[in-house]
N, C-alpha and C positions, 0 to 999 in steps of 0.2 A: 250744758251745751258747749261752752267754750272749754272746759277741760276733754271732752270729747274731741273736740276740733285740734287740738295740739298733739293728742295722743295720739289724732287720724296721720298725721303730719310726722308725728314723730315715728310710727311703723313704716309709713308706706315710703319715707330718705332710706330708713335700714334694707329695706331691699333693693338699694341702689349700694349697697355697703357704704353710705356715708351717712352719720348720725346726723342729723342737724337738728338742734336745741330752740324754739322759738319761746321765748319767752316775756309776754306783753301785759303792760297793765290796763286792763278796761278794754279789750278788744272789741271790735265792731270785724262781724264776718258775713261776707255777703257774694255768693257768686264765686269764690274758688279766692276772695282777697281778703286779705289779713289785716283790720287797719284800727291806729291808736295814735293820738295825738299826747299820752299822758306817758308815753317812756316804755323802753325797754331792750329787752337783749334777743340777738340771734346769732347763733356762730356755730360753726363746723369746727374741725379738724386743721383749716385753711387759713378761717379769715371770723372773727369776731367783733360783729356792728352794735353799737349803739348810739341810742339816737332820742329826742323828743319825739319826734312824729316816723311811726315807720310803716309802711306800706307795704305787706309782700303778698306778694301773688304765686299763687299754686295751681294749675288748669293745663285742661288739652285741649288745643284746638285744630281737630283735624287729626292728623299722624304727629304734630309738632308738640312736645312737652316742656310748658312754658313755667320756669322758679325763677323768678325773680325778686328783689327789692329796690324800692325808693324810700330814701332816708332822709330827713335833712331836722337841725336845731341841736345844739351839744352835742354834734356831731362826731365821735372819736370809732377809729376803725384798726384796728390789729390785722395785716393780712402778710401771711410769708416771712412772722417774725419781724416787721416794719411798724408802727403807728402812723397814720394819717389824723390830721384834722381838715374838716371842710363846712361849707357853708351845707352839700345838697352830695347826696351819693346815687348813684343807678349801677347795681349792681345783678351780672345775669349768673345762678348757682350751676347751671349748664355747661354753660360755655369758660364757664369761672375766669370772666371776665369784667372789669366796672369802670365806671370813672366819676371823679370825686371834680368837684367844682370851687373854685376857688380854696384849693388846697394846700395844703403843706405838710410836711415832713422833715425826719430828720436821718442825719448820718454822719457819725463820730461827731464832728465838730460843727457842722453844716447844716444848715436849714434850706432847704428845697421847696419852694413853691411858685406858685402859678395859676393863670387862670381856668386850666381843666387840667386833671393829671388822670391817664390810662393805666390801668392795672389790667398787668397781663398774666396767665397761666402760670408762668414761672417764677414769681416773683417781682420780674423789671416792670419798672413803669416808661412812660412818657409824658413829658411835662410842654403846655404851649404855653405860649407867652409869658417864659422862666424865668425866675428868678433864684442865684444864689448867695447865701450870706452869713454870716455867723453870726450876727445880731436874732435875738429867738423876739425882738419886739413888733411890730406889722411895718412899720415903716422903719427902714434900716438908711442909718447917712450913709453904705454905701452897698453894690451889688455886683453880680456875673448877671447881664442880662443877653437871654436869646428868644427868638422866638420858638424853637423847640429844641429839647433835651432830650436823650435815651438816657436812662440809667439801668444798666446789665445788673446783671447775678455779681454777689461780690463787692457789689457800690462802685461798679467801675462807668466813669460822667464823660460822655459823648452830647459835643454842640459844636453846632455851625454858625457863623456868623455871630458870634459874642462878643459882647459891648462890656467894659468896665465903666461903671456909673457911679458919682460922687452926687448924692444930693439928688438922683434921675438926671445928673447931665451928664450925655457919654464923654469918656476922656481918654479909650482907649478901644482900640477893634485888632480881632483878632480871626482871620477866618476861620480857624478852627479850633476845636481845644480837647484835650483830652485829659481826665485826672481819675486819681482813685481816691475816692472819698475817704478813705477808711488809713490807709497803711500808707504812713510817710514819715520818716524820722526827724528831717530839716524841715524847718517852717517852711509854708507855703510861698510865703514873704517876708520881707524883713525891709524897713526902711532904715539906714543911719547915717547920722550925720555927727561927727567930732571935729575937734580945734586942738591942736598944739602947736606950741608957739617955734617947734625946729619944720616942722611939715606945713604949718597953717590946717587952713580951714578943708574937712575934706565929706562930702555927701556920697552917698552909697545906696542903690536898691536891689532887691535881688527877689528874684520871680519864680515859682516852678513853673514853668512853661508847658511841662507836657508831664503825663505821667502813666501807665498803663500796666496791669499785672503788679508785676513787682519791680519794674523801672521809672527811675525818676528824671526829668532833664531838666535844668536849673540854668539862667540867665542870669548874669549880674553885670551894671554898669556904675562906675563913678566918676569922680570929678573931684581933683584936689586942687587947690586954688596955687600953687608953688609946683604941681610938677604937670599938672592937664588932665587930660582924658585916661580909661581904661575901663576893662571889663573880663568877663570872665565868663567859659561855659562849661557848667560841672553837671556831673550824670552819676546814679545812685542806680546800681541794682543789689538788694537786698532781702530777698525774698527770706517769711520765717523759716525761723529751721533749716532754712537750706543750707546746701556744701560748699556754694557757689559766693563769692560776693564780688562787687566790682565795682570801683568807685575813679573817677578824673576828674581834676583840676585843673583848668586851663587856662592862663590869663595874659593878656596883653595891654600893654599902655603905654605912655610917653612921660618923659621925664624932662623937665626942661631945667633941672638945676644946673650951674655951671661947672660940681663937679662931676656929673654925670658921667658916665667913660661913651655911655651912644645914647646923644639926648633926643631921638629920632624914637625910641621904642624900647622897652624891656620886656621883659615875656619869665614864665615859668611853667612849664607842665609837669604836672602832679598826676599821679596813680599805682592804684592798687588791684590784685587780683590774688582771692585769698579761693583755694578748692581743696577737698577733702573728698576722695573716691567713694563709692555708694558703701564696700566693703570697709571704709575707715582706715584704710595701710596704707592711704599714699595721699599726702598731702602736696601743694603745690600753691608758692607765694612768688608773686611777680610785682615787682614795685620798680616805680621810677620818678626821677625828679631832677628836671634840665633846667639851669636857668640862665642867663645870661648875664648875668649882672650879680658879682661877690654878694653884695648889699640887699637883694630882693627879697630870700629869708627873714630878714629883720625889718627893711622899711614896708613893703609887703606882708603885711601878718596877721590878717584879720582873723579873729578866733574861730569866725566859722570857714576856715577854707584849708587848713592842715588835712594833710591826710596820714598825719602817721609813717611816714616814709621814713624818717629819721632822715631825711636829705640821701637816700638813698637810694641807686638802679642794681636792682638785685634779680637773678631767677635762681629760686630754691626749691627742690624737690627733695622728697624724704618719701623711704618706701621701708614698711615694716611686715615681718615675720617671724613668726615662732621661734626664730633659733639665729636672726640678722637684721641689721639694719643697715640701709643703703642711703647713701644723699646727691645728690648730682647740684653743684652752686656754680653761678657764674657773677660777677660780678664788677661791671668793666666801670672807666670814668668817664662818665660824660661831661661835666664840666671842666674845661682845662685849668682852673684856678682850685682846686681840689689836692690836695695830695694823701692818697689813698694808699691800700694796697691791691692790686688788683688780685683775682681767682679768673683765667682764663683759660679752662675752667679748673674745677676743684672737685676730685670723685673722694668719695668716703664710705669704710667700709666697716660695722664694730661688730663679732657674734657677740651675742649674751652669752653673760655667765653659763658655764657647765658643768659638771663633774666628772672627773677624770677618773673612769671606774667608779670603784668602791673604795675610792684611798680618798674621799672629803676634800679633794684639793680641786678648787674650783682655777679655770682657764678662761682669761680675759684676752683676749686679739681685736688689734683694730689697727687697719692701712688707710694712706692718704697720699691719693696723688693727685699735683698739681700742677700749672704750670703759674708762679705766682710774677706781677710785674708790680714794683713801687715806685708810684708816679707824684715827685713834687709838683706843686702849683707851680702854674707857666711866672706866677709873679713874683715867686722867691728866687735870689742870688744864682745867676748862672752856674755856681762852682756845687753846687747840689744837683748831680748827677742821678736820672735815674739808674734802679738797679733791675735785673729780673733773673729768674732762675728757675729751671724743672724742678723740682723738689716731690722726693719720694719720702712717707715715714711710714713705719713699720713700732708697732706697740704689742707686749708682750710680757703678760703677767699673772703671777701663779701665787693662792693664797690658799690658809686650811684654818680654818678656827678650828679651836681647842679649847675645851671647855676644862677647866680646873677649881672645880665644887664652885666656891659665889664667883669668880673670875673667868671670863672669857678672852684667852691670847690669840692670836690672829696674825703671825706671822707672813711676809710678802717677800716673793723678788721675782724681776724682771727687769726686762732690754728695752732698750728703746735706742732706733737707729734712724737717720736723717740724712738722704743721700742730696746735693746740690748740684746742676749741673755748671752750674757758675758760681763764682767769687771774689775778692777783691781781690784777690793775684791773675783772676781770668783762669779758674783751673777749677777743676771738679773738687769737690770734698764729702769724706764722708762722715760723719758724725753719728758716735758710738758712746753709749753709759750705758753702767747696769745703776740698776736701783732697787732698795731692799729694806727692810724696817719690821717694823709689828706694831701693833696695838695693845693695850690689854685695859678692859672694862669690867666695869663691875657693878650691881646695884642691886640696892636695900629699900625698903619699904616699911614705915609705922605709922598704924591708923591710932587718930585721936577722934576727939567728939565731932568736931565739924570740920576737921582737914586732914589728909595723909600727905608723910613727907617722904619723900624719895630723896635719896643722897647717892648720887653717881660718881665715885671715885675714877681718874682716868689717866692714863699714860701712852704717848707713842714716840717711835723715833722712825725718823724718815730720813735717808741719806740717798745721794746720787755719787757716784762717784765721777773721776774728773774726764769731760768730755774730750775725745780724741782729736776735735777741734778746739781751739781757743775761739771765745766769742769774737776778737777782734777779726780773724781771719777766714770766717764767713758769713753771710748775710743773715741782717735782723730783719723779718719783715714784721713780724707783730709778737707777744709774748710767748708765742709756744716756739718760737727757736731760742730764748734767752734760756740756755744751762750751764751752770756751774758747779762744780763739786759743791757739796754742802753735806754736813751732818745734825739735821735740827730735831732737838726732843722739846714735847710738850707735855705738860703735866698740869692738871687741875681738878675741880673736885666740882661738881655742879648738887645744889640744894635744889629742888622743888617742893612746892605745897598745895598740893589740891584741894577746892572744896569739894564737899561732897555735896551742895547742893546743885553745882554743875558737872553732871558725870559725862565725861567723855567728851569736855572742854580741854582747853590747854590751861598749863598753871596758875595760881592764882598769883603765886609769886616764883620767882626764880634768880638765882645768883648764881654764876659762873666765877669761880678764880682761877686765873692758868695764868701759866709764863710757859716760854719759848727759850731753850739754852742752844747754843753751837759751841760744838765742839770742835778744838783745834782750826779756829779760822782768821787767819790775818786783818781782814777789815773787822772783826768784830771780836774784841781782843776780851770782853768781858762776857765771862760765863752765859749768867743771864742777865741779857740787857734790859728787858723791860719785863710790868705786870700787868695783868689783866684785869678787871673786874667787869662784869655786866651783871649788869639788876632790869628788874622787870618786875613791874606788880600791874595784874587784868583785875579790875571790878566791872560789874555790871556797867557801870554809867564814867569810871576815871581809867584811864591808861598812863602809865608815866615807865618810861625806858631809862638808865643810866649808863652809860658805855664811858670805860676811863682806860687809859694807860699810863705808867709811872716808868720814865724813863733813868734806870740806873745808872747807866753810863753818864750823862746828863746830867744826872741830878735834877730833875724837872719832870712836868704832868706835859709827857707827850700831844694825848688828844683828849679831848674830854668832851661828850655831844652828852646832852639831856632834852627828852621832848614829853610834852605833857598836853595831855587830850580828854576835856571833859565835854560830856555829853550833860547837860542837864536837864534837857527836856524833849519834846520833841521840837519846840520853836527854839530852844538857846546852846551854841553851841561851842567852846573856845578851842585852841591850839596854841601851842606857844613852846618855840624851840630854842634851845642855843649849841652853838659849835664854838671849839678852840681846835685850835691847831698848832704845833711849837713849828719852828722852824726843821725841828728833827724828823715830825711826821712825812712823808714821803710822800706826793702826790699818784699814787699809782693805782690803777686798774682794776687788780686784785690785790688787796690790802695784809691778804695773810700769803701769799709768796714772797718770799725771803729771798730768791734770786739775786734781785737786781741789789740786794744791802749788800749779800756777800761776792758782790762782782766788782761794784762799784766802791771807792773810798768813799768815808764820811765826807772829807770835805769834796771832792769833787762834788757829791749830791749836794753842797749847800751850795754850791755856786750854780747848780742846773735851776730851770725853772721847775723841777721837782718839790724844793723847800719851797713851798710858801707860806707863811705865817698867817694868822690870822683869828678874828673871832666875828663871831654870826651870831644876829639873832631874828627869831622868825618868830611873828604871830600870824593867828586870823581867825576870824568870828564870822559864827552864823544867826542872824537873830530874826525871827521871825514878827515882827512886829504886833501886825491882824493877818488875819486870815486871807489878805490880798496885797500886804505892803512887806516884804522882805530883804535883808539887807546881808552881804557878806562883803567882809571887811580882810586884805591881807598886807603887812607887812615887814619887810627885812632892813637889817640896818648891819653893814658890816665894816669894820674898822683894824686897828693894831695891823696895817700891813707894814712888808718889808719896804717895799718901793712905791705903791702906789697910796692913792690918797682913797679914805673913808669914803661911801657910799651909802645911799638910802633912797630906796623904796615902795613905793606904799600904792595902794590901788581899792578902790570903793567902787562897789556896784550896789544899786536901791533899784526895787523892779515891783510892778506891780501890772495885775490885773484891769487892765481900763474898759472890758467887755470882756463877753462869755469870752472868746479866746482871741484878744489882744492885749499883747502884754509890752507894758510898758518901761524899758530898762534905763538907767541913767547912770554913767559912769565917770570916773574921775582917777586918773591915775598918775602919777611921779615917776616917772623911769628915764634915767639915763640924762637925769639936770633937767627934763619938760617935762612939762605939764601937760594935759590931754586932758577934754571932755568930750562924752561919746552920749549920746540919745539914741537909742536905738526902738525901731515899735514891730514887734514879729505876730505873725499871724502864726499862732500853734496851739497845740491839742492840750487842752487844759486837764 
């Protein structure tokens, strides 16, 4: 009889097209109701109950077609991809509609409950008398309480009148709130509190206030016991996958030290907007970052409030095509203690490579027009004048490789012209080189049992010849106007050794040796002045780099950096670097342009702040303790300078899990002669 009765049940949902499954232990059926105090399963397509005792009813009464269940004991409910647990469920298959009594639920990090929760058609529910918390225990020390909640499609949390509660006593209201459960990258919150002894003692909270779709808006206040008040209002829109992103930083406070330059207020606004078009050819970065105050970068600098800006107002656009690329840069100073250069604006324009006919010689073109202004800090020496000037360049060049059995040559030449509309005589200038050189490479390959070695033999010379301008007689605004005649060859031989049991890795080991000769150059009277070496060995679990130079001229090891990286486990994990520098190495930008050697005397560069001597060393560890106590450890200690005195330090952080997702951080760091402890407690997605 009772397998009759499920199969009746089971035909007669299918002609509703929806299958539903009733599956009961010990059924008692009586009257069109389905009923069992001893367990069991019912579910659809939709929604999946079970329960100790379930009740379902199947009947017509009248024209009305009544499927219902009542459920309640081990109660657990799967509906719309959600789990529920409750005391008692009433659920109609109809209307597919229910609500669950003294309930709860979960989302990403969050526990949702209450004392009835409404499960609607689409998934959303409604929660009365809510509660939310990341605590999964029944009684939580702390809560979001309202007396009702929507929660939408998406996890997206709508309440009115919400109370924050420690221990059930409120400590905070809020008329409204809005958050998304699911998609946030910044904690929720963060409480922290540190002491150093140049700042003192300083407390900090910070809130997401509002949140919706895929924007965030965040609240922060603090209080430092040495300069007063402040806070800050920052906003995250970061939707997945998307083109779009857009992030500010906003902050204001008061500074009561006596060297303060306006101890009434400081401020800083911070932001970013990063967009990439639907078709992917045209990207577009807007950043900016105002402050008032030299000093706010560095005493202001809490790890979570950087945007990334590199302290810079920039708008950059870039637009690509099959056969061009376009950039439109603007980039003006807002801070007046700054000295920049400025792009008001800056157009750019390169084709891609082409071939000219059928004669293999490929054509490289690319213009630049600007109008460029360089603006010293309002707080350096009046007799530092700024400069500015139109500035038009014009780039043009022509190459053909030639393949000569195991040898490829690659012969080049090309113009390159720089028009100024001003200069330090107050006169227009034009600036004219050609430039020309080749390449020629080569490489071999022999496989052994577990490695193939490649040996890249290689030679170029690159020569400019002497600008129709002297550097001195028009403006430098950043390195692509620094040109000087030069004629430099490079020569060296690269080794690599693959395994073969990582194919289509980078090498397992590799050495580089080259040297760099000039030919016929007054500053640089010796042939070749210096040597190269770079080493490099990759294993699975150890990294170690070697980078040296051996200065002939000198007689001395120019630079010499070694850095070493093992990975041990997954919980243990070290680094550890060192750096030299002679006084001969040259502080500059790009390390392998020879410019500024062959413009500049030796000794005038020892007496710039260019030479600086020195040696560096760098560790830091990651150690994972248990499975809830983590520690990462970094630090530097640098010495052997010219003028200033030795430095060191050091910075510890221990962080652990103190609940499902509160995590507990504690820090300690040395920088700049203080000391610093920071406790910090964030609410985040574990």
């Amino acid at each position: 009889m009772f397998k009759w009765v499920v199969t009746s049940i089971l035909l007669v949902s299918l002609l509703f097209s929806e299958e539903l499954i009733v599956d009961l232990r010990n059924p008692i059926y009586k009257n069109g109701v389905l009923y069992t105090h001893e367990g069991g399963v019912i579910k659809n397509k939709d929604i999946r109950i079970q329960a100790k005792t379930i009740q379902y009813t199947r009947r017509t009464e009248g024209e009305k077609e009544i499927q219902k269940i009542e459920a309640e004991g081990d109660l657990l409910i799967q509906y719309k991809g959600r789990a529920y647990v409750g005391s008692e469920l009433e659920y109609d298959f109809i209307e597919k509609t229910g609500t669950i009594y003294d309930g709860k639920t979960f989302s990403s990090m969050w526990f949702v409950g209450g004392d009835q929760i409404d499960l609607k058609p689409d998934g959303s529910y409604k929660v009365k008398n809510a509660s939310i918390t990341t605590c999964e225990n029944k009684d939580s020390s702390w809560d979001l309480h309202a007396g009702r909640i929507n929660v939408m499609k998406q996890d997206l949390f709508e309440a009115k009148k919400i109370r924050f509660r420690m221990f059930k006593i409120p400590l905070l209201w809020l008329p409204s709130f809005k958050v998304n459960l699911k998609r946030f990258r910044e904690p929720i919150f963060r409480y922290t509190v540190n002491w150093d002894k140049g700042q003192g003692p300083r407390a900090a909270i910070r809130y997401q206030l509002y949140s919706w779709q895929d924007f965030a808006f965040y609240g922060r206040v603090e209080y430092r016991w040495r300069t007063g008040w402040g806070g800050a209002i920052e906003t995250e829109y970061l939707p997945p996958q998307g083109r779009t992103t857009f992030v500010t930083r906003s902050f204001l406070g008061k500074d009561r030290l006596q060297l303060a330059p306006n101890k009434e207020r400081r401020y800083r606004l911070q932001g970013a907007l990063n967009s990439v078009s639907e078709s992917g050819k045209t990207s577009t970065v807007l950043t900016w970052d105002k402050y008032n105050d030299v000093r706010m970068p560095t005493i202001f600098k809490p790890d979570d409030f950087e945007v990334s800006t590199a302290m810079r107002t920039l708008l950059f656009v870039r637009h690509q095509e099959s056969d061009i690329i376009a950039s439109f840069k603007v980039r003006p100073r807002v801070n007046p203690f700054e000295s920049i250069k400025q792009d008001l604006p800056s157009l750019y324009t390169q084709l891609l490579p082409r071939q000219i006919g059928r004669t293999g010689i490929y054509n490289f073109f690319s213009m630049k027009a600007a109008y460029v202004d360089f603006a010293y800090s309002d707080q350096l020496t009046v007799s530092l004048k700024d400069f500015h000037s139109a500035r038009i360049e014009v780039r043009e060049k022509l190459q053909r490789p030639i393949s000569l059995g195991p040898l490829t040559l690659t012969p080049f030449a090309g113009f390159q012209g720089i028009f100024y509309s001003d200069s330090p005589s107050h006169q227009t200038k034009g600036l004219g080189f050609l430039k020309y050189g080749a390449t020629l490479y080569a490489r071999a390959a022999r496989p052994y049992n577990h490695y193939k070695h490649v040996i890249e033999p290689y030679a170029s010379l690159s020569s400019l010849t002497r600008p129709t301008v002297s550097p001195d007689d028009h403006y430098i605004f950043t390195i692509a106007d620094g040109y000087q005649k030069i004629n430099q060859i490079q020569g060296g031989v690269r080794n690599l050794l693959f395994s073969k049991k990582r194919v289509g890795k980078e090498p397992s080991f590799a050495a580089d040796l080259f040297a760099n000769a000039f030919v016929v150059d007054p500053t640089i009277p010796q042939f070749v002045p210096r040597l190269y070496l770079d080493l490099a060995w990759r294993l699975p679990s150890l990294h170690f780099t070697f980078n040296n130079c051996w200065n002939f001229r000198n007689h001395i090891l120019n630079f010499s950096k070694a850095t070493f990286l093992w990975t041990v486990n997954e919980n243990v994990a070290f680094t550890l670097e060192g750096r030299y520098r002679s006084r001969f190495d040259w502080r500059k930008a790009d390390h392998e342009n020879f410019i500024l050697d062959v413009t500049r005397s030796e000794s005038d560069l020892l007496l710039s702040p260019l030479s600086d001597r020195r040696i560096t060393f760098l560790a830091g560890a990651f150690i994972r303790f248990t499975p809830l106590w983590e520690c990462n450890i970094s630090w530097i200690n640098g010495f052997y300078r010219l003028n200033e005195k030795p430095y060191t330090e050091a910075r510890v952080d221990l962080s652990t899990w103190i609940s499902s997702s509160f995590k507990l951080r504690l820090g300690y760091s040395y920088i700049n002669n203080r000391d610093r402890f920071t406790v910090k407690i964030d609410l985040v997605k574990k």
